[in-house]
Every structure is written in C-alpha cells, then in structure tokens.
C-alpha positions as CSV (number, residue, x, y, z in Angstrom):
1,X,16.9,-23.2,-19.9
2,X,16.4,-22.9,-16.2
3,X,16.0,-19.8,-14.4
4,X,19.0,-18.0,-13.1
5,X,17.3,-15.6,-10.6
6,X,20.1,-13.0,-11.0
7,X,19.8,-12.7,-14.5
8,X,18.1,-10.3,-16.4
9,X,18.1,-13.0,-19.1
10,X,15.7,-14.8,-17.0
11,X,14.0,-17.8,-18.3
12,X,10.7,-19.5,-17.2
13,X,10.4,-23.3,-16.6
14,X,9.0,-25.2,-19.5
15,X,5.1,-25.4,-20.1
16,X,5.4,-29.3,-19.9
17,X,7.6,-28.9,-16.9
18,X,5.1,-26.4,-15.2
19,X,1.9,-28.5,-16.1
20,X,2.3,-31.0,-13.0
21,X,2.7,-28.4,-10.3
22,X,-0.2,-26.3,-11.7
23,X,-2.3,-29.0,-12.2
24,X,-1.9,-29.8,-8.4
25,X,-2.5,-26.2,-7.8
26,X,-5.8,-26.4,-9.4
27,X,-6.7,-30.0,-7.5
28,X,-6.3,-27.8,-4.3
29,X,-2.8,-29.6,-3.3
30,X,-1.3,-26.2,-1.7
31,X,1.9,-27.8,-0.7
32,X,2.8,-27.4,-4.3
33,X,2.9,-23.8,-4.1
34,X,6.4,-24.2,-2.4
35,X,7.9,-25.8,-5.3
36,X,6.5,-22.7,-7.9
37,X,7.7,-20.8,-5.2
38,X,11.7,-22.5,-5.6
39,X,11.0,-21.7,-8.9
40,X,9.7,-17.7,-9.6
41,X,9.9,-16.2,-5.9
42,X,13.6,-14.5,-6.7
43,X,13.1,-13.7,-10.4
44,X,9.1,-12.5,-9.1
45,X,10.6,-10.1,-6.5
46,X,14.1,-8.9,-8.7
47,X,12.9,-8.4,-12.0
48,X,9.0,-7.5,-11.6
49,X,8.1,-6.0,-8.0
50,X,11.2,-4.3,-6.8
51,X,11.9,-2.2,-9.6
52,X,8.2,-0.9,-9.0
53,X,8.0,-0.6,-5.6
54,X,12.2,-0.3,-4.3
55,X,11.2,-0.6,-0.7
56,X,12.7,-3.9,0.2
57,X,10.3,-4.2,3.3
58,X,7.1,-3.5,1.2
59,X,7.9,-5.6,-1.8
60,X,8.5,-8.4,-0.1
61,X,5.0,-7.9,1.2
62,X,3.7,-7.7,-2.2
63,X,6.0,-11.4,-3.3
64,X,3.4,-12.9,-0.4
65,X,0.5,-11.5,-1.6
66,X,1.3,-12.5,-5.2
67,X,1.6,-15.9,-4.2
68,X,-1.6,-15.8,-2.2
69,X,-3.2,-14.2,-4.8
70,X,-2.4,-16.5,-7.6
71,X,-3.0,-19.6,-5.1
72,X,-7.0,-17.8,-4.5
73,X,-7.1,-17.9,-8.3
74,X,-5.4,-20.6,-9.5
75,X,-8.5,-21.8,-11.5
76,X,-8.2,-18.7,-13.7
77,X,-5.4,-19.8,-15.1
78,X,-5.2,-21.2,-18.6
79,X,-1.4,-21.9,-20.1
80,X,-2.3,-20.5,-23.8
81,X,1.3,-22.0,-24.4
82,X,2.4,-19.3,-22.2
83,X,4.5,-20.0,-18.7
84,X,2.5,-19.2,-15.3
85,X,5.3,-16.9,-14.3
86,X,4.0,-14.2,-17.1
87,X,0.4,-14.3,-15.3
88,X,2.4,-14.1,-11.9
89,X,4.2,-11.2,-13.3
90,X,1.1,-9.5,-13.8
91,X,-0.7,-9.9,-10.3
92,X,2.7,-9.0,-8.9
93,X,3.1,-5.9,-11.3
94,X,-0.4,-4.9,-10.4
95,X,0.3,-5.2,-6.3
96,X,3.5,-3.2,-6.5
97,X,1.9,-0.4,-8.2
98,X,-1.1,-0.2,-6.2
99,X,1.0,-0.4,-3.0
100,X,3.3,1.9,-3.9
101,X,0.6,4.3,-4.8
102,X,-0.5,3.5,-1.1
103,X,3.0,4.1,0.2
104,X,3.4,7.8,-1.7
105,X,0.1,8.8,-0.7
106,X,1.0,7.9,2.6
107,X,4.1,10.3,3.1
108,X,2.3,13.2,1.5
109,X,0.2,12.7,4.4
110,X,3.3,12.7,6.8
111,X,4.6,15.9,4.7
112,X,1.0,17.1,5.1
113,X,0.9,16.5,8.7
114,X,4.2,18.5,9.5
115,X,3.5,21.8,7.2
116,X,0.6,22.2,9.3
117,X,2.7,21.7,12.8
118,X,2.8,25.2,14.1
119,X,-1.1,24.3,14.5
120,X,-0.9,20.5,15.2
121,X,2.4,19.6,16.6
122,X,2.8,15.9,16.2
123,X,6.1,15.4,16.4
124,X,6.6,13.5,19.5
125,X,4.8,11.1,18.5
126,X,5.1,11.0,14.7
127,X,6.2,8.0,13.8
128,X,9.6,7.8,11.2
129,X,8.3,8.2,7.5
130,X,11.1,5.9,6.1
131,X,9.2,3.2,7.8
132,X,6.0,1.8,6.2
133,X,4.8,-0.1,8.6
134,X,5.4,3.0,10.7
135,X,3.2,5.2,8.0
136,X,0.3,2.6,8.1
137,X,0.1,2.7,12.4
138,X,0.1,6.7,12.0
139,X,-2.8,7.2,9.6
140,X,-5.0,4.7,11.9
141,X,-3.7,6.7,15.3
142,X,-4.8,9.7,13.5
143,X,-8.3,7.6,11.9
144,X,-8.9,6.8,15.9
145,X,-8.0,10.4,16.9
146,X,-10.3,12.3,14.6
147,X,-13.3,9.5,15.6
148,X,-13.3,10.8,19.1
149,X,-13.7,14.9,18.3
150,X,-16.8,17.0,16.7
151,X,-17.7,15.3,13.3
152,X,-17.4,18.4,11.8
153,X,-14.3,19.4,13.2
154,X,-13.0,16.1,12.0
155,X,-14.0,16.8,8.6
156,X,-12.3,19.9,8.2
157,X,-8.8,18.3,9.3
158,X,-10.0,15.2,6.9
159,X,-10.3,17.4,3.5
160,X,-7.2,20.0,4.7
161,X,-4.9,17.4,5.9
162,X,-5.6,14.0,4.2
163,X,-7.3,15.2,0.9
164,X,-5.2,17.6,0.5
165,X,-7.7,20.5,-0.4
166,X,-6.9,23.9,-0.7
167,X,-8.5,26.4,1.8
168,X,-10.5,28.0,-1.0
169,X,-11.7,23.8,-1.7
170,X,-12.7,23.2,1.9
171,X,-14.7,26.7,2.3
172,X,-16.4,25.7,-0.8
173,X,-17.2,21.6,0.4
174,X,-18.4,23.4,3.5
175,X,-20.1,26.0,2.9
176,X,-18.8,28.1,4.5
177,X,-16.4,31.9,4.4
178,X,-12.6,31.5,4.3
179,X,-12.7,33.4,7.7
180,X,-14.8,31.1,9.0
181,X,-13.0,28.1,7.5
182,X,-10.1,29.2,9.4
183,X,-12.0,29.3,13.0
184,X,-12.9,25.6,12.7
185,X,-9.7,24.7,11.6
186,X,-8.4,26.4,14.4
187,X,-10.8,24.9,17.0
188,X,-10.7,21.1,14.7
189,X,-6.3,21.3,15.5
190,X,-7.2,22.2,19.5
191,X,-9.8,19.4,19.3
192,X,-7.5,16.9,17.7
193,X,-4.0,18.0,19.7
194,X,-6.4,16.8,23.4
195,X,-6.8,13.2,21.5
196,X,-3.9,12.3,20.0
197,X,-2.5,10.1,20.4
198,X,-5.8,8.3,21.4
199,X,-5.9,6.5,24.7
C-alpha cells in the first residue's frame, strides 16, 4: 500500500521498494534524499512532529533537520525488516521534543522578563512571544546585553530572570543577605536597562 499523507492509516513504502534509495543514500548519492523526501516529508511532519511540537513554523524546522539528520547518519541505518520511515520517526520525534522544550523554556523566559517589568521595562523592545524566531533573537539581545555590565550584576539577573531562582535560591548561590540580594538586583536592572538593547 502506498502512503496516503493524510491518513492516519498511513503506510510506509515497501522494504524492497525502499532498498535502492537507501542504498544510494549510504553510497553518498544525496540527490536521493529528494525522492525519500516525496515519499515520508508529509506523513514525517502530520503524523510524528506536529502533534509534538504544533507550531507550524518550528516544526517545519524540525522536518529539515530530520532530513539532515538522517542524511549525516545514513550509515547507521540497518533495515531489520523494518521501513526507514520508523527510524525517521524517531529522529524526528526526538527533535520535536527537544525543540519544543526549547520553545517553552523560552516563553517562561518572556513571562519571566515581564513580571519583573516595574524594575526592567522591556517592552518597547520585547519582541512578540507568539513568534519563535522572535523568542530566539530576544534571549541573544539579552545574552549580548548582560556581556557588557558588571559580571556579577549579570549573574544576579542570570539566576533571577533566566533560571528562574527564587530570591531565597540566589541569596543562597551568592552568598549573600536577602537585603543585600535585593540591592544588586536593583543596581544589576539599572545596569542592564543602559544596555539594552545593545548597540
């Protein structure tokens, strides 16, 4: 049975159909990864990464990198009777999750970012949160701002901000009183609000 991308009673290619593309694969012939791409791309992205990761923008990121991925490791791949799509489905399973636990730890940050804006007030130039690529160019704007203040300053905003620690955590990281912790925090969000967004 061929593959009928919409359906969820989705069939792989043959193994005997399957061997002459893979074997290309393996010789290094990359213009066969089109033709497996014909073949699994829709029923890859439908049925094993978008249900992970429902963020049409990022999971078609993820379809690429499966691709690449199982291109840079084609020689891995033994058939064991079973269809390359199933080890496909697995690097692409194993992308989606890890970028979606990029993408969620990414708008805590962005939540993170605004609870503290009576102190640091990013907003004109916080980027929109429903936008990944958006989330990615404001954590590196932030990485660049927090590289030109006092080290320590920048590690205070580091574990309150991006690590999410309590104030009784970063007192104790730091060594320092709760009253004091508050002072550099104070001084780190003055610091930080002259720099950002870095010039």
């Amino acid at each position: 049975m061929k593959p009928n991308p919409k359906s969820r009673d989705f069939e792989p290619f043959s193994i005997e159909e399957e061997s002459e593309v893979v074997q290309a694969l393996q010789a290094g012939h990359k213009e066969a990864l089109s033709e497996l791409y014909q073949w699994y791309g829709d029923p890859l992205y439908r049925l094993a990464i978008l249900p992970r990761l429902p963020i049409p923008e990022l999971a078609e990121d993820v379809l690429a990198q499966t691709f690449a991925r199982a291109m840079e490791r084609i020689h891995q791949f033994k058939t064991h009777d079973r269809s390359i799509f199933f080890w496909m489905r697995r690097i692409a399973i194993n992308l989606a999750m890890d970028t979606h636990r990029r993408h969620t730890a990414q708008r805590r940050m962005h939540a993170r970012l605004n609870a503290e804006s009576n102190v640091i007030p990013l907003h004109g130039h916080m980027p929109a949160p429903d936008r990944p690529s958006d989330l990615v160019e404001m954590r590196e704007l932030i990485e660049e701002s927090l590289e030109l203040i006092n080290p320590r300053y920048a590690r205070v905003l580091r574990l309150r901000l991006l690590d999410d620690k309590d104030r009784a955590e970063c007192a104790e990281i730091l060594g320092v009183t709760l009253g004091t912790l508050d002072v550099l925090f104070h001084r780190a969000a003055k610091a930080f609000r002259d720099k950002y967004p870095p010039r």
